[in-house]
N, C-alpha and C positions, 0 to 999 in steps of 0.2 A: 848277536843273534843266538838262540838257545840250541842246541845242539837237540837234533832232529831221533825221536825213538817211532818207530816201526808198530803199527798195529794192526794184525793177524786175528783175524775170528772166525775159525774152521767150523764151527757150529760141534755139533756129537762128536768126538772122536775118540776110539779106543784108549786104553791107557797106554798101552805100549808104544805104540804111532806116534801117540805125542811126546812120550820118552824118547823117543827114535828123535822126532823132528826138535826138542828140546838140546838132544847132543848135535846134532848136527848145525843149527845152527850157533850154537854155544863155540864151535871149531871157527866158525866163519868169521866171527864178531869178535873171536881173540887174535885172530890171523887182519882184521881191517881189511873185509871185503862183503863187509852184510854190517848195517845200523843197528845197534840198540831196539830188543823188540819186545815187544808185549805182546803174548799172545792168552787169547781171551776165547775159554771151550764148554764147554761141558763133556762129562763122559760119561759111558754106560757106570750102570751099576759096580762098582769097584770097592775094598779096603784095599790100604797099603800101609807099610808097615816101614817107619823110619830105621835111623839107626839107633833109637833108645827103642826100640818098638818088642814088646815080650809076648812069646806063644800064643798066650794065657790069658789076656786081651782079648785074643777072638773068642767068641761068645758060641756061636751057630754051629754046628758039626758039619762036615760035607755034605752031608746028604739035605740041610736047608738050604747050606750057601748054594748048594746046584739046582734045587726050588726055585729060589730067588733069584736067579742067574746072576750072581755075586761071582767076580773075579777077586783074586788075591794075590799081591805083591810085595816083596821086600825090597826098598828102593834103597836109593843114598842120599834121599834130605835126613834132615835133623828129625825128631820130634819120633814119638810114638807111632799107634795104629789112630788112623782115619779114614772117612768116609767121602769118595766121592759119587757122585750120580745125577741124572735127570733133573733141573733146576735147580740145579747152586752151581753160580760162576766162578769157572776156575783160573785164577790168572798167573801164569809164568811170564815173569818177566826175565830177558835173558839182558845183560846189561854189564858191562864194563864195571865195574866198581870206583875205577880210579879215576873215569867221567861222570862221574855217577855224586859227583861230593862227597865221596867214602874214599881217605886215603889209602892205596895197599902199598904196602911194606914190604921189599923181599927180605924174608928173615932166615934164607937159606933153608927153610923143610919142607918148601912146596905149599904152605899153608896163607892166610893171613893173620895181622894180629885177630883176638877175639874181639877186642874194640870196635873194628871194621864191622864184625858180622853184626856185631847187638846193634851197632847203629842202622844197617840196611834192616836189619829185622823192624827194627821203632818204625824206620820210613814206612815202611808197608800197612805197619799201622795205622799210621798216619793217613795212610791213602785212603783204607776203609773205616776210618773213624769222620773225616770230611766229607765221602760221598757218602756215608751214611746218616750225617747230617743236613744235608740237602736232602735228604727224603724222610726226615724225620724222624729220624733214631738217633739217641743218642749213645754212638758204641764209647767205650771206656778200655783202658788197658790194668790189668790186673796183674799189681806187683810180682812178681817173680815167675810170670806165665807167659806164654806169648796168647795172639791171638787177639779179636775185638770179643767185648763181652758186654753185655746190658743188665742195668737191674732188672730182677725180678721182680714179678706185681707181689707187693704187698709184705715185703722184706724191708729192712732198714738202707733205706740210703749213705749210712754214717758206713758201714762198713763194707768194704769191697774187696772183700773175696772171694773164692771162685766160688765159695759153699752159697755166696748172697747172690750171686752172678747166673746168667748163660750165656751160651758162647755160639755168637750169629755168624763168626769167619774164623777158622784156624789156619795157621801160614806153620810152614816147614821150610825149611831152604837148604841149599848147597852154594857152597863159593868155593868152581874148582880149584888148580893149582896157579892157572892162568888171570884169576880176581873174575872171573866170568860167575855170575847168576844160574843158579839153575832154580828147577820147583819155585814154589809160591805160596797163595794164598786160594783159601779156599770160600767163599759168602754163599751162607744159605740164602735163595731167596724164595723157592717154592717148592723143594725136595721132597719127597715124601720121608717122611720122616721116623717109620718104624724101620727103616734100617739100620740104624745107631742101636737097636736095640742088640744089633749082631755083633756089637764091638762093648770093650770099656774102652772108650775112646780118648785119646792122648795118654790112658794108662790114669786115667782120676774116676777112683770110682764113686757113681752117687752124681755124676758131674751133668749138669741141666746145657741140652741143646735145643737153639731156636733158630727162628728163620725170621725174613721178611714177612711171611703171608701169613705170622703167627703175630706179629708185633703191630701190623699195620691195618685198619679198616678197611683202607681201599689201597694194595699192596701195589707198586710198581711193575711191570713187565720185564723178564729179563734184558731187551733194548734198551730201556730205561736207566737201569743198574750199572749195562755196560758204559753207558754217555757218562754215569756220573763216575765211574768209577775212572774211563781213561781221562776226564780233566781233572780231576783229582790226582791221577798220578802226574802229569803234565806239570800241575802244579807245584806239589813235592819235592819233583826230582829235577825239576827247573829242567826239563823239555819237551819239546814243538813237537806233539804229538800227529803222528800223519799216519794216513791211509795207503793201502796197495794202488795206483792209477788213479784213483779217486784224487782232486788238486784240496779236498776238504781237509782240515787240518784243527784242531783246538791246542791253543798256545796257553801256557801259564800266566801270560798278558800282562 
């Protein structure tokens, strides 16, 4: 039997809140007394700013980001400045590593190897590069970048770089001291979209973002996204994806 991940879908929630419930239940799940969770949001309007994350990145001076009702954060995933908001699904998966088919190693500094991390990062890819093919995209990964990426109309197919590319979901992560998951990934699917113009986003300037409702004729509903995306990870990470009370469950099969 495949070991059982937890799916949570708060609908809108602040950034901070789900930072809050992100640590909290990350405590629980290295202490074995809460399952492996995916939780699945959206939130207000937000940038946040990694640990490679610079100044100089944000675009907009306070007097738009408070226009805009743009909040701004400096977190502890990985990766630069990005953008969350209104129609792009956010997914934190919070997850054991060493159930997870990611070996962790104590190597006595609190950390894991790097091996661990780049392979949970690929997974994730992985996640939204299959649920994005079930709706008819085809996301791609871009040598030395993270993130899913698609060709652009009317660019060369031979070459896949991020200059050829745009970028339909960025992922950031933390794996605290404990092999615990935190942050995620991020899939545009209907976002409005001039607010990337407030960012150079992941720190690439010149660098082209898309969405679903940009790529597709007749674009899937965020309900939709969320189906393919939790059996897609189900599948991945080799577990039985289940509901709060609800007995519905989508297995990796």
């Amino acid at each position: 039997m495949p070991l059982e991940c937890l799916v949570l879908e708060p609908g809108l929630v602040p950034y901070l809140q789900a930072w809050q419930l992100q640590n909290d239940l990350a405590t629980r799940i290295a202490a074995g007394t809460h399952p492996p969770t995916l939780l699945l949001l959206e939130h207000p309007h937000t940038y946040t700013f990694g640990r490679r994350g610079q100044p100089q990145h944000l675009v907009w001076d306070d007097a738009e980001l408070n226009r805009r009702g743009v909040s701004v954060y400096w977190v502890d995933r990985g990766g630069d400045v990005t953008y969350h908001g209104p129609g792009q699904l956010v997914g934190y998966p919070l997850l054991p590593l060493a159930t997870a088919g990611l070996q962790v190693t104590d190597d006595q500094t609190g950390r894991i190897p790097q091996a661990d991390y780049v392979g949970y990062v690929r997974m994730l890819e992985q996640v939204l590069i299959v649920a994005l093919g079930r709706m008819g995209v085809r996301g791609r990964r871009v040598e030395g970048m993270t993130g899913v990426w698609v060709q652009r109309e009317g660019l060369s197919t031979a070459e896949h770089s991020w200059t050829q590319m745009a970028k339909v979901a960025a992922i950031g992560v933390k794996v605290d001291a404990r092999g615990v998951t935190r942050h995620g990934f991020a899939l545009n699917v209907n976002p409005e979209m001039s607010y990337w113009q407030g960012i150079i986003a992941c720190g690439l300037e010149g660098a082209t973002v898309t969405s679903l409702t940009q790529l597709l004729p007749s674009p899937p509903g965020l309900p939709q996204v969320q189906a393919a995306v939790i059996q897609a990870f189900g599948e991945v990470f080799a577990y039985q994806m289940v509901f709060p009370v609800e007995t519905k469950h989508i297995s990796s099969g």
